[in-house]
Structure formats: C-alpha cells, structure tokens
N, C-alpha and C positions, 0 to 999 in steps of 0.2 A: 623706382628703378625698372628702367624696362629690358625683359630677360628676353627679348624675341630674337632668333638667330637672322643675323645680319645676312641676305641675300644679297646677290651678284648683280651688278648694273648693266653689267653685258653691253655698253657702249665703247665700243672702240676709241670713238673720237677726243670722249675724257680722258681717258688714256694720255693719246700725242698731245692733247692742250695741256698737261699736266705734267710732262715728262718730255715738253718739247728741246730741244738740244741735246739730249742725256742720251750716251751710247747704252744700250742693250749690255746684261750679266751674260758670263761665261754660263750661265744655269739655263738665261733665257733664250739665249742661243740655241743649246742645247735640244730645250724642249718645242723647239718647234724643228727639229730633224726627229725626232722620235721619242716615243712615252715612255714612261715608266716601266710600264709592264713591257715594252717590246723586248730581245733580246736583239745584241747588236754587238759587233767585232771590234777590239779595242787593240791598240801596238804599241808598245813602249819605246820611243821613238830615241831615247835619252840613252847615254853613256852609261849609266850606272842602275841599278834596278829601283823599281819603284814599290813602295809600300802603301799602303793605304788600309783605314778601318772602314767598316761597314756593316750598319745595324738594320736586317730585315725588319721592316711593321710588323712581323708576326713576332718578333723578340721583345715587341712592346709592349708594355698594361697599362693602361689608366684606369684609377679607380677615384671615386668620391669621399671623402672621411665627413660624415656628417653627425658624428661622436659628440664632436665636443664643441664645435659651433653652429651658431644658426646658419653660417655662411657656407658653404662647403668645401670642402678643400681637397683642391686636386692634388694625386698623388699618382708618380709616374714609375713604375717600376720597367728595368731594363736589363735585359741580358746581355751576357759578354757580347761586345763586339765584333765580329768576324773579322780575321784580318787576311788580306791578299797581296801579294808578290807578280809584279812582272819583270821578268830579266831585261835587259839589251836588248832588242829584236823581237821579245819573245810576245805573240798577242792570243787573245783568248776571246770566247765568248761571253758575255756576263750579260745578266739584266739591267733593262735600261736604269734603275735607281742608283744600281751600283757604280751604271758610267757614269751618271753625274758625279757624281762623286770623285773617281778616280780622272775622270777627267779633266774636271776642274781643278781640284788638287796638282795634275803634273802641268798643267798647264799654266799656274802660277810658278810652279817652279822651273821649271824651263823657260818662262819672261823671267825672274829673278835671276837665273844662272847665265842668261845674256847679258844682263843690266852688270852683274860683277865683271863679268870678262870685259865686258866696255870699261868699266872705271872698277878697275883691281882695287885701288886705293883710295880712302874717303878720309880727309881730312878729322881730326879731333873735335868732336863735336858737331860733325857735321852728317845729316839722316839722308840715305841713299831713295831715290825716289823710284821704286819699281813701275809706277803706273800700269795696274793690275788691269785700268779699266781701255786699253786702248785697242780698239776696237781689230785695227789691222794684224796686232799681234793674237790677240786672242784667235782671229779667225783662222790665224797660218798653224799656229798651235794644234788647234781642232783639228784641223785639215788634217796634221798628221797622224791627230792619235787615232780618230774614227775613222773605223775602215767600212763601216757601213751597216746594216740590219743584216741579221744571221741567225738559221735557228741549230739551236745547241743540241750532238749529239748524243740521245741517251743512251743507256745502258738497256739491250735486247731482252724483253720479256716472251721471247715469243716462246712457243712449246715445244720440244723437242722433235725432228722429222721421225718419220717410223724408219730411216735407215742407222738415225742415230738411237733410237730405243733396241732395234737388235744389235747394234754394237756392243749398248751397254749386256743386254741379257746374254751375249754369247760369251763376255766376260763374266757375267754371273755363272754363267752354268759351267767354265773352265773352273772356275773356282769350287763350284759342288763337285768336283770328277765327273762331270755331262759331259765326252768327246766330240758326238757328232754336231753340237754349234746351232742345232734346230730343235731343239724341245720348247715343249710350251709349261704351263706351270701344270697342267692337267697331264701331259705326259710325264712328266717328273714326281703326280703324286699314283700313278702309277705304277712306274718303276717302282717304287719306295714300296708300294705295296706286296708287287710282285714278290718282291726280294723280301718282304716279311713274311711271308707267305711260304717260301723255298725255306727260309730260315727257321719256322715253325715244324 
C-alpha cells in the first residue's frame, strides 16, 4: 500500500477535457470572486429570513486511534455549530467560509422558491425538478446576495485620550470630597497627610 500524499497536477487543461460541458458549483463560482479567509458583504435578498449553520476549522479536531488496530482510525471531534440569521434587507459582514455557505444555501432556495411559484401544483407521484445546476440562475442569485469584499468593523482597542483619563479622575476625586477637579494622586496623599497631622 502506498501511503504517499497525493499532490496536485496543476494542469488546467485536464480539467476542461474532464469536465468538458458540465456547468461550474455555486462553491466554484464562488471561489474564484474571493477566498476563504477574505471577509466580504452578504444581503438577504429574500422575503423571509434566512438561517443557516456554520462550523469554524478552529471548532474542529482530528485525531488518530491507533489503540486497537494496526490500521488507524480517524476520529473527528466537532463543536456546536454556530448558527446565523439574516432578516429581509438585512446584510452583514462575514468571513468568506461562512458565505459559502450561506450563500449557497439561499441561493438553492430562492431557485427552489421560483420553481414552486412557477408550478404551485405537482401531480401525485410526480418529483418537482429544481435544477440546482443552471448556471444563469445560479449567477442571478449570486449577483444578489454578494455585495462584494468588506473589512468587518472592530470593537476599539485603543487607550483612553488624556482628556478622557481627567474626566474619569475628576469624577474620582468628586467622589473622595476633592472640589477643586485638579489634584493629582501626590496632592491627595498630601492633603491626607496634612489633615493627619492638624488632627494629631
């Protein structure tokens, strides 16, 4: 048996001769407008809100059990799923993993949700043909839910200005009965002193 990890052929051209007629996945669409790691603006383009799961790689383990056979056996541990909500209208930022996801997902269901409104009614036995794979739909879909690359805004780490550190101290020192709004912590052990001192 041979255990050598299978490298990439990196020729295009097998590719098309391999795959000649056959339209493009809504994934692989996807991944040639932007990667994984990008982050990129998403809209829920749909009447009703959308839902969708989504499990970070960092939520993943693999690990080997080589216990109890020669053979070893993978074992996949996973954490809860994250799940996410877009309203009507409503779009957000996310990581490009998650638009695959989320975007493939409404985007079968919005081709599904035109295919009923075309034929409301399906015969007794008879299987409604969504045609997930058709390329024009898929792309009009996209179209609407990617609104493009985007970088998500964080939460300010920055350090407090010095107009906002005497704010805070000048409410400190109203609170110790300090009036005058300009002490420092060396004038205040001062006072302190002073006044043990009158009071001795």
């Amino acid at each position: 048996m041979n255990d050598q990890l299978l490298q990439p052929i990196n020729d295009p051209s097998l590719l098309q001769a391999t795959h000649s007629g056959r339209s493009s996945s809504i994934r692989e669409k996807l991944s040639d407008m932007f990667t994984a790691t990008e982050y990129v603006r998403v809209i829920n383009p749909d009447t009703e809100a959308h839902v969708w799961q989504y499990l970070p790689a960092s939520k993943e383990r693999i690990e080997f059990d080589t216990s109890s056979s020669t053979v070893p056996q993978k074992i996949t541990y996973r954490d809860t799923p994250e799940v996410y909500k877009l309203d009507p209208g409503q779009s957000a930022v996310i990581p490009g993993a998650n638009a695959y996801l989320m975007i493939e997902t409404l985007t079968k269901r919005l081709m599904a949700k035109r295919v009923i409104a075309r034929e409301p009614n399906v015969k007794p036995g008879q299987a409604r043909n969504f045609n997930f794979s058709d390329d024009a739909a898929q792309v009009n879909w996209i179209n609407e839910i990617y609104l493009g690359k985007a970088m998500p805004t964080m939460a300010s780490t920055e350090a407090p200005s010095a107009k906002e550190v005497e704010a805070e101290q000048h409410e400190i020192d109203k609170d110790l009965g300090i009036e005058d709004g300009n002490s420092t912590p060396a004038k205040r052990h001062r006072r302190t002193k002073a006044e043990l001192e009158a009071a001795a």
